[in-house]
N, C-alpha and C positions, 0 to 999 in steps of 0.2 A: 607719514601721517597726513590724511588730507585735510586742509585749513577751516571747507563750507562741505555741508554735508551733501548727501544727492536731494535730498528735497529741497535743499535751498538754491539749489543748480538749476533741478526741474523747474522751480518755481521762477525763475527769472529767463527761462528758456519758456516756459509758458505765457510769459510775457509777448515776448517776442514774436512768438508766433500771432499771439492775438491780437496785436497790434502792426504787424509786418515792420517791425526796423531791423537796423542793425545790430550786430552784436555792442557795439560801443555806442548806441543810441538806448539800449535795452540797461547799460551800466547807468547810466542817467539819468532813465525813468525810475530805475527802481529807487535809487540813492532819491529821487526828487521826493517817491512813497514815503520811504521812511523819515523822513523831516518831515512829509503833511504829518505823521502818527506820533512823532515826536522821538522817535525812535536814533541812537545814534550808534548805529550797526554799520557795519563795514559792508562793500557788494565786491562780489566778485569780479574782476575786470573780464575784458573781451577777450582777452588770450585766454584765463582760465575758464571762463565757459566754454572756447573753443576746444580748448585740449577735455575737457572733463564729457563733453559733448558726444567725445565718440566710445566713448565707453560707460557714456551713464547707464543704469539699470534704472528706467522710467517704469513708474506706477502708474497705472490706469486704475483711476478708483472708481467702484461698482459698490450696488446697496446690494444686488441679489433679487431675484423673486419668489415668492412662495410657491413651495412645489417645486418638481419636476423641470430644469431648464429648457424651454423649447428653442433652440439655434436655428438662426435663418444668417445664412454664408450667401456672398457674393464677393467681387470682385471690380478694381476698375483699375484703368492706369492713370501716371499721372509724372506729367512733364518734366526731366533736369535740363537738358538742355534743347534750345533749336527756339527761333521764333513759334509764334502761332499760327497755325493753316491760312487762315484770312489775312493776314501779315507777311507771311511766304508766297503765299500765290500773288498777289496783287505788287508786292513791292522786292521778292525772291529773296532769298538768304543763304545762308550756310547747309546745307547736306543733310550735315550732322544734327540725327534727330536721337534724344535718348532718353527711354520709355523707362517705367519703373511699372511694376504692379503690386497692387495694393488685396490682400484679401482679408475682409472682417466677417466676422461671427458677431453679431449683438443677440442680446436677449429679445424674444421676442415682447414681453411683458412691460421692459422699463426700455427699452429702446439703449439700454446701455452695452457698449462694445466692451464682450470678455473676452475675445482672441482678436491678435493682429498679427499679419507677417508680409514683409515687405520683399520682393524677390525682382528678377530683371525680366523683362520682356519676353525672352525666353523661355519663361517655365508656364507651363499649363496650370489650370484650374486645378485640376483633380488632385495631383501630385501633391499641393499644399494641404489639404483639407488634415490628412492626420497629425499635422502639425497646429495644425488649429484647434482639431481637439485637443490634445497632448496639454493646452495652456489650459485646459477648464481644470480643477481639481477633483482627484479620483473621488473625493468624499463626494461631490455634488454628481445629484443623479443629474441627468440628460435624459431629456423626457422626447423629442423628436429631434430632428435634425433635417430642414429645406432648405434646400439648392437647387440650381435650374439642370437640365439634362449635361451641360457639360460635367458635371460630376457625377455623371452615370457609369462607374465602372466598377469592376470587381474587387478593387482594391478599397476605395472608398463607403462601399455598401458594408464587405468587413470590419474597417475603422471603427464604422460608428454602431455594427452588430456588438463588437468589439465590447463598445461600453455602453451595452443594454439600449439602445436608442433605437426608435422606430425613422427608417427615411423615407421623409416625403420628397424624391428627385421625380422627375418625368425621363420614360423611358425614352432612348431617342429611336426616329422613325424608322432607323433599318437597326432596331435593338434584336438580337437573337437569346434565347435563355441561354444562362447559365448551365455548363455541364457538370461543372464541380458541386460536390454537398458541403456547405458553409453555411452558417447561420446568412451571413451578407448575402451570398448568392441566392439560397432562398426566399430570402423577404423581396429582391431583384427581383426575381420568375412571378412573385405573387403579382407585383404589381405592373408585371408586364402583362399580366394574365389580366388584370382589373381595367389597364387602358383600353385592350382588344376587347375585351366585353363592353366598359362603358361608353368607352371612346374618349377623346383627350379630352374633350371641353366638360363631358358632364365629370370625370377622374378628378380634374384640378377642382371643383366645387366638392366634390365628395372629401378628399383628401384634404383641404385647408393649404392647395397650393399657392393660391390668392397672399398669405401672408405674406408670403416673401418680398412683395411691393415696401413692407415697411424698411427691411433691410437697405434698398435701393433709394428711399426716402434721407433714412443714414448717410446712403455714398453721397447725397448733394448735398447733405448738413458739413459733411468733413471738406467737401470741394469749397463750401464758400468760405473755407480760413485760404482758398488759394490751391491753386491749379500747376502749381510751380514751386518746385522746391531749387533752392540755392549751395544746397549743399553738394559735391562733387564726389568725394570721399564716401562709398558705402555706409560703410558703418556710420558715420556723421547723420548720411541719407537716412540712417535706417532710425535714429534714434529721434532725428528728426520730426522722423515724420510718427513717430509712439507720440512724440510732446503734442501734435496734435490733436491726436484721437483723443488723448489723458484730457487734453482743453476741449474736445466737444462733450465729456462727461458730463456728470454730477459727482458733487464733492457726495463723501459716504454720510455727512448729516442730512442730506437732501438742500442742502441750500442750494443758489443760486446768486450769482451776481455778487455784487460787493460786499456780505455776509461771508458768503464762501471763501472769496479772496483772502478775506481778513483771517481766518481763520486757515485758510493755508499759509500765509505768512506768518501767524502767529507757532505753527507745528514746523516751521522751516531751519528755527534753532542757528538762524546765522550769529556770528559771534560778535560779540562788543569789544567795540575797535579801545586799545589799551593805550 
C-alpha cells in the first residue's frame, strides 16, 4: 500500500521542476509550504520521490475547448547529457552527446498540451504521431490536425482519416500521389493536387497552416523550465519531463499562480503525520 498518493508526488515533483532543485531541496521547500499554511502533514523524502518518479502516472490537467479539437503537433529535442555547443566548442568536453525528443499536440484554442510522448533521438516525427492521437479520448471529436511536411506520410494521413480529422500537412517537394484508395491517401492526393494548383505560399494561407507557429510558441514556453533534464534512467526521463508539461498547464479551474497551487495542494490528500 503506498503511504502519498500520485497527486501528492506529482505535486512536489512539480515543484521541483519549477524551481530547478534537488530532489532533497524539493523535501524542504515543501515541508517549509506547509508550516507557512499551518499545515502539519508529512512530505515525501527524496528516495521516495525517486523511486515513485519512475513509475508515476502524471496528469496533465486541460479545460478542453468548445467544439471540434483542432491539433497542431510539433516536435523538438532536448539535452540529458553532454555540455552545450558554445561550451564544447570553445572549452571541448566529453563526446558523449545524448538527445531525447520531445513531440506535443496542444490544443489549438487554449494553447493547452493534450498529447505528449517522449522517445530517443532515433525515432522520426511521423512514426509517433498515432500515439499522440491515441492520448486524445475517442468521445472528443478532432476537428483538424497541423503538422509541418515531415509528417507527410501514408501512415499518418490514415491515423488521423482514422478519427474523422481533416490534415492540414504540406506536401513535401518531390511528394508523388498516393496509389492506394484510403480515406488518408485521398485527402493526401487532394491536397497535393491544391499545392500544384495554388502553389505553396498562397496553400498555407488558404489552408490555416500559419497556425501551427502557435504550437512552436509552446515548444519555448516548455524550453524555458529548462533545456536539460537530469534524469538518466528513461522512465524517470520520461515522467520527468510529463511533470513539466503538467507545470506549463492550467489547473482545470482556470486559475493560475498561487490560487492554483493552493488548490493543488489542497486536492493532494498527503496524510497527517500521527
Amino acid at each position: 500500500m503506498q503511504t502519498y498518493s500520485d497527486t501528492a508526488i506529482q505535486t512536489c515533483l512539480t515543484m521541483k521542476v519549477l524551481f530547478g532543485m534537488a530532489l532533497r531541496q524539493t523535501t524542504g521547500f515543501v515541508e517549509s509550504l506547509l508550516r507557512l499554511v499551518g499545515l502539519d502533514w508529512t512530505v515525501p523524502d527524496f528516495s521516495t520521490l525517486s523511486r515513485r518518479q519512475k513509475t508515476l502516472a502524471v496528469n496533465i490537467p486541460y479545460r478542453g475547448s468548445k467544439g471540434p479539437l483542432h491539433l497542431l503537433i510539433d516536435s523538438t529535442g532536448i539535452k540529458v547529457e553532454g555540455e552545450g555547443e558554445w561550451h564544447a566548442r570553445k572549452h571541448g568536453g566529453p563526446k558523449r552527446r545524448v538527445w531525447r525528443k520531445i513531440h506535443l499536440g496542444i490544443d489549438e484554442e487554449t494553447l493547452e498540451i493534450r498529447a505528449v510522448e517522449i522517445t530517443g533521438s532515433h525515432i522520426g516525427d511521423a512514426p509517433v504521431l498515432p500515439d499522440l492521437l491515441s492520448q486524445i479520448p475517442e468521445d472528443q471529436e478532432i476537428g483538424s490536425v497541423t503538422a509541418d511536411g515531415a509528417y507527410d506520410t501514408r501512415k499518418c494521413h490514415d491515423a488521423i482519416a482514422d478519427r474523422g480529422a481533416h490534415a492540414v500537412i504540406p506536401p513535401r517537394k518531390n511528394a508523388k500521389p498516393c496509389k492506394t484508395v484510403t480515406a488518408g491517401a485521398m485527402a493526401r492526393n487532394e491536397a497535393l493536387r491544391a499545392v500544384k494548383y495554388l502553389g505553396r505560399a498562397l496553400w498555407r494561407r488558404w489552408s490555416g497552416y500559419h497556425r501551427r507557429s502557435r504550437v512552436e510558441t509552446k515548444m519555448h514556453c516548455v524550453k524555458l523550465l529548462g533545456q536539460r533534464l537530469m534524469a538518466r534512467d528513461f522512465d524517470r526521463l520520461h515522467r520527468a519531463r510529463h511533470t513539466r508539461h503538467g507545470s506549463c498547464g492550467i489547473s482545470p479551474s482556470g486559475e493560475r499562480g498561487a490560487s492554483a497551487f493552493s488548490r493543488f495542494v489542497q486536492q493532494s490528500r498527503l496524510p497527517t503525520r500521527r
